[in-house]
N, C-alpha and C positions, 0 to 999 in steps of 0.2 A: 690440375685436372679440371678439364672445361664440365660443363653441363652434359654434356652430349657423351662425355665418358663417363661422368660420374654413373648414369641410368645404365648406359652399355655393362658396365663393373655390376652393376646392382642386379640385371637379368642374368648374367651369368652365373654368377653366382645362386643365384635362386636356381637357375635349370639344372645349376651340379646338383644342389643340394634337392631338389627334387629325385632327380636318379639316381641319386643316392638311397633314398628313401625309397624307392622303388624297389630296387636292387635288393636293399632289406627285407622290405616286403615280403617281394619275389622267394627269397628265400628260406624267411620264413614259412610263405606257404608251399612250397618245394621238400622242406624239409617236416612240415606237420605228419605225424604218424597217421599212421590210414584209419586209425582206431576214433583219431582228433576228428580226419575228414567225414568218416559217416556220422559221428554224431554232428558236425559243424552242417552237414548238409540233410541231415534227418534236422533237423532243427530249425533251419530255411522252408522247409515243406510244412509242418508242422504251423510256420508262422505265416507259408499263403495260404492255409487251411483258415485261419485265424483271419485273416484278412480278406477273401476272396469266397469262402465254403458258407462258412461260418453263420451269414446274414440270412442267406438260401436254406439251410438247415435249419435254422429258428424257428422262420414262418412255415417249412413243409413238416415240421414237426408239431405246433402249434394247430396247424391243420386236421395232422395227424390224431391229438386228443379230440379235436373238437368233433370229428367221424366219430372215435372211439366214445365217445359221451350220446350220440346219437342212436346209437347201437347198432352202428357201423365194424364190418369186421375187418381185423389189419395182419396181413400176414407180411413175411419178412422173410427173404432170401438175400446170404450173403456171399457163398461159392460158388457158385455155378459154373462152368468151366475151368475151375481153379484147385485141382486136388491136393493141392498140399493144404489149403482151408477145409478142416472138420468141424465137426460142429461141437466137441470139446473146448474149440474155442469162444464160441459163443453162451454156452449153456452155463451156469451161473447160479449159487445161491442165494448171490447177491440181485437177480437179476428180477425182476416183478414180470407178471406174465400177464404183459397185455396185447402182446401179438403173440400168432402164430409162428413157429419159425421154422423153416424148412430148408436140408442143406443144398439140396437140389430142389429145383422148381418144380412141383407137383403137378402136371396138367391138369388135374382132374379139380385139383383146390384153384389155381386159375380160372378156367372156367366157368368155378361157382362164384365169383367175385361179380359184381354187378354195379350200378351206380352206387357212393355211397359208399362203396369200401375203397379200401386202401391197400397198395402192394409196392415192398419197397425191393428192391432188386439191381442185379448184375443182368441181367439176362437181356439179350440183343436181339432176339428172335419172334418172329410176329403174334405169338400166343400172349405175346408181355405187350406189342401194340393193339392187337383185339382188346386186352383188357382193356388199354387206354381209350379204346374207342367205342365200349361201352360205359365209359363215364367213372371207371375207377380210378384213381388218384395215385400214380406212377412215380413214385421217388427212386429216380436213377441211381446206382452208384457203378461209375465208371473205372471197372477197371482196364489199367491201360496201355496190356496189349491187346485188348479187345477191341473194336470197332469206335470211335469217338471224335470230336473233333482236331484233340492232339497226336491222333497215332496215325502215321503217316500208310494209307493205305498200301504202297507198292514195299513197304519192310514185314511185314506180319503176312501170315499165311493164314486167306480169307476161307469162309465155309460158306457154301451155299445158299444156306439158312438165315447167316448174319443179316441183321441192319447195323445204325448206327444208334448208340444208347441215346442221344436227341430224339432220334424218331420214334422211340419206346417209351419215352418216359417223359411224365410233364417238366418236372424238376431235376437237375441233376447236380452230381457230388463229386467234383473232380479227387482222385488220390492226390494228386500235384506231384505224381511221381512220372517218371519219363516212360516214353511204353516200354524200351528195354528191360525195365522194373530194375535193373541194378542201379549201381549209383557213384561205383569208383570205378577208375580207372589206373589198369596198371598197363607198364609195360610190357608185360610179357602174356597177356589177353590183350592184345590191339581190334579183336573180334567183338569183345563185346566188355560194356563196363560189367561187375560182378558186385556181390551184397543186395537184395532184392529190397523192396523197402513197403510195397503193396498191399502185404499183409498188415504190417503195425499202421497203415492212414486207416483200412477196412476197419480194424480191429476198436481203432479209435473211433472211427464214425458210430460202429454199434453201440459204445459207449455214450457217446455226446448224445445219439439218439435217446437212448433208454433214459439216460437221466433228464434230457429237456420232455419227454413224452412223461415221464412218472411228474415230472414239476406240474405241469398241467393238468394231469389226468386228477392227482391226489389234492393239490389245493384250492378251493371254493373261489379264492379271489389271485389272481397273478399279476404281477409285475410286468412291467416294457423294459422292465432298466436290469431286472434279472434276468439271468439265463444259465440253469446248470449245465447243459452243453458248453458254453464259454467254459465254467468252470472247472470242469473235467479238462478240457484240451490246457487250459493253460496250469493247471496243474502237474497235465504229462510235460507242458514246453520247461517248466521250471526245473522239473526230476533231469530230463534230459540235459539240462544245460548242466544240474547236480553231478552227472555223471562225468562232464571233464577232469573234474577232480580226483574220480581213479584211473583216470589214461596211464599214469604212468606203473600202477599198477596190474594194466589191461597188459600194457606192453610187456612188461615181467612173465605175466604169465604165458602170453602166447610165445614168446621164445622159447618158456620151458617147455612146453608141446611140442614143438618146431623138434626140437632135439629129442624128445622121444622117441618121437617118431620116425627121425633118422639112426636112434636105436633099434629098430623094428617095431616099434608100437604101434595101436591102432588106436582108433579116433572115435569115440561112442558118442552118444547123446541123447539124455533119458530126465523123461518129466512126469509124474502122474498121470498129467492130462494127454499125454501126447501133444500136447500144444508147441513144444519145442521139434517135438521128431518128426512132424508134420510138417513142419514149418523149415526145416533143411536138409532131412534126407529126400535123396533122387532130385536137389531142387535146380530147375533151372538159375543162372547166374549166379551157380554157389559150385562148391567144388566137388567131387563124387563121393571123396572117400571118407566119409562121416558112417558109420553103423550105428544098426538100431542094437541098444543093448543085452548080451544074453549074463548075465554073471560067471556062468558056469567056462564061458569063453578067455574073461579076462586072464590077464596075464602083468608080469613086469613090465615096464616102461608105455603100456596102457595108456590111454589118457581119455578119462569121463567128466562130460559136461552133466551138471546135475541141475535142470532149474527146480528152483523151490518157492512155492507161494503164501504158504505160511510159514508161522513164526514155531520151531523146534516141532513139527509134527514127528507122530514117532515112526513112524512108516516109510520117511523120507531119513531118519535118523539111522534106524536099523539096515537100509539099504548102504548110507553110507561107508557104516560099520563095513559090511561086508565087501564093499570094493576096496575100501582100505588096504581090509584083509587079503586079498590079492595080489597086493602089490603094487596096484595101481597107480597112477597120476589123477587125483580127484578136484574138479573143478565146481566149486559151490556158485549155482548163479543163487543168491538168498536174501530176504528182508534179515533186517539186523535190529538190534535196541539196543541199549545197554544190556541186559539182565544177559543179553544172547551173550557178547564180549565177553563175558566173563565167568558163564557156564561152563565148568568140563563138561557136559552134555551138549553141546551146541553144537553145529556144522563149521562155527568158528575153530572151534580144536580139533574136527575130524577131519575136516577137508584139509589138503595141501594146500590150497588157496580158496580165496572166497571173495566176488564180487557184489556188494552191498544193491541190490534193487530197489532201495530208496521207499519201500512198500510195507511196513510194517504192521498196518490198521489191522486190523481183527475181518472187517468185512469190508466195507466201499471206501468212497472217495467223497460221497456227495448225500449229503445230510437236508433229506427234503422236508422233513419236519422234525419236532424233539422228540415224537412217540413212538417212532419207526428207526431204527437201523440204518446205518449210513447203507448207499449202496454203489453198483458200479467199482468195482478193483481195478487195481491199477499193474499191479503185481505181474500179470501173465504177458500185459503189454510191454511192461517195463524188461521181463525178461527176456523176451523177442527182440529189444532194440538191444538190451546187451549182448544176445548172443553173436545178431550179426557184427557189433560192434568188436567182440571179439574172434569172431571170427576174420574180419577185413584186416587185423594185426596179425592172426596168425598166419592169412596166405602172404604176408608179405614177408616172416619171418621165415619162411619155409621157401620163399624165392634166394631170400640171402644165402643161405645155407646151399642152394642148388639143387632144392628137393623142387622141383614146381609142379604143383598138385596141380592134376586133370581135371577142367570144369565140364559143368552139361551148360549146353546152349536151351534155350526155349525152342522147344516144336512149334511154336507161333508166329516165331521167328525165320525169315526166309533163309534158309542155308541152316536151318538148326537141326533139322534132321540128318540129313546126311550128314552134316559135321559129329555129331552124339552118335552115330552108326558106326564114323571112320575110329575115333579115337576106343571105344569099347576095347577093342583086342589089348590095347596097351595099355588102358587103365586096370583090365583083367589080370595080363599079365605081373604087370609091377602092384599090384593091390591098391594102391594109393593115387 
């Protein structure tokens, strides 16, 4: 063998084993469970949060105390056009109250904002650029089927009113989620990806906020090199990455649903806060047939998503009790410890299953001195990525089976009305 074949033999051999490796690949991401994909791609988000948000939120928070020390006022909107975000989400024991917070934007609190104060917002509309343009200090947060520089104008369905969240705000906070707000793709929705992701970036922002504002506001001297907003978010990026390790328990469970419910069962989903049923009934890029819970409704081969944010409360115990007692399929989203594992009183032995939210602290996440109370929970966020996590395995387990649950499209979405008009009769009809 000359020279000139020895290298010929040497490339080809590389380019097999290249597509080979490819082919591998390929296949392993072809064949990753949908449960794998939303957290593998809530996890991507999360880390150009990290990468891209992150530096911007520092300084306009930073900002933020240094009004708030001045005696400057800070008010704080986080839903505004977005109803499945309530304000159970944001309201908090854990949460210091140093802005105002308001679920819709108040015009009249706008308004009275003047130089010197501070307003943090969704809102796209010119009462939120008058503010800016009498000298209040506008931290954007983009949500992104809303108006922005990544949501392609001619897909979304514009309002009159709208601007673009640039033109409102001095600073802005991308979600890093796509304006669809879903995030997989199946084949049998070629219309639109499904699983929303908008909520848990907002959800975290408020978080990172609250605790880099308390780091500043409560201590006399601060760091460049600290930042508990860093440490809040990479604390969720680590839970989330925690949470591959019950995929194969996610998948378990949502087949057993899946079959349920082609027993006849129906599909609940119930949390104290409402932060859960809020967050996926009626919701666009999620499927219809979720119900808000009645007890007195349940029945056999049932199936209740339960999230829970503390550790054995008894009000969350005693409920569980009772859907038990029905007959139900009981789904524990829960913080876990030891003591809980090994409790006959725990939602470990009452639930038929139970996914661990990795959140078991008493109060926060983020410890701003020794004299005070950690704060900022992690718990409500954490349950929100599990539910849709389990949710993106259940519609896929209910495709296999031949059941395919009717989604809602976004009204924001061009074609999403009339498509959510045309399908009603027949999601009415079949329940599901």
């Amino acid at each position: 063998m000359d020279r000139r074949d020895f290298f010929a033999t040497i490339l080809r051999g590389s380019a097999i084993g290249a597509l080979f490796l490819y082919q591998c690949d390929w296949r392993t991401r072809k064949e990753a469970s949908y449960a794998s994909q939303f957290l593998e791609k809530y996890g991507n988000i999360l880390r150009n949060i990290q990468n891209q948000e992150l530096p911007k939120l520092i300084h306009a928070t930073i900002r933020a105390a240094e009004i708030y020390k001045k005696g400057g006022q800070i008010l704080a909107q986080f839903s505004s056009r977005a109803p499945h975000l309530n304000s159970n989400l944001f309201f908090s024991t854990e949460t210091p109250n140093y802005f105002s917070l308001n679920q819709s934007l108040d015009t009249s609190a706008v308004n009275q904002l003047q130089k010197g104060d501070y307003l943090i917002t969704s809102d796209v509309t010119d009462l939120t650029r008058q503010a800016k343009r009498r000298g209040v200090f506008v931290l954007g947060l983009a949500v992104p089927y809303l108006p922005n520089k990544f949501t392609p104008a001619n897909r979304i369905v514009m309002q009159p009113d709208w601007l673009s969240i640039e033109e409102t705000a001095n600073v802005v906070l991308y979600t890093q989620v796509p304006y669809t707000d879903g995030l997989l793709h199946y084949p049998s929705y070629p219309m639109i990806p499904l699983c929303p992701a908008s909520t848990i970036s907002l959800l975290c922002y408020y978080w990172m906020i609250t605790a880099e504002l308390s780091y500043h506001i409560q201590q006399k001297k601060t760091y460049p090199f600290i930042s508990k907003a860093r440490e809040y978010l990479e604390t969720i990026i680590n839970r989330v990455y925690e949470l591959n390790k019950q995929v194969s328990n996610i998948t378990k469970i949502a087949s057993r649903m899946a079959r349920n419910i082609q027993k006849g069962g129906a599909l609940y989903v119930y949390d104290q806060k409402f932060m859960l049923v809020n967050e996926i009934y009626q919701r666009a890029s999620s499927i219809l047939m979720v119900r808000q819970l009645v007890v007195e409704d349940l029945k056999p081969n049932d199936v209740v998503i339960l999230g829970v944010e503390k550790l054995n409360n008894p009000e969350d115990i005693g409920l569980a009790r009772t859907i038990r007692a029905k007959g139900a399929f009981l789904v524990a989203i829960t913080p876990e410890n030891i003591q809980t594992k090994n409790d006959e009183s725990s939602l470990r032995k009452i639930a038929n299953a139970v996914i661990n939210n990795l959140s078991s602290e008493e109060t926060g996440v983020i410890q701003i001195d020794e004299d005070t109370p950690a704060i900022c929970p992690a718990g409500g966020l954490m349950n929100i990525v599990i539910l849709w996590t389990l949710i993106a395995e259940f519609i896929d387990q209910m495709i296999k089976i031949g059941l395919v649950p009717y989604i809602k499209m976004g009204d924001y979405l061009i074609g999403g009305e009339p498509y959510n008009a045309a399908i009603m009769p027949f999601f009415n009809e079949r329940g599901f």
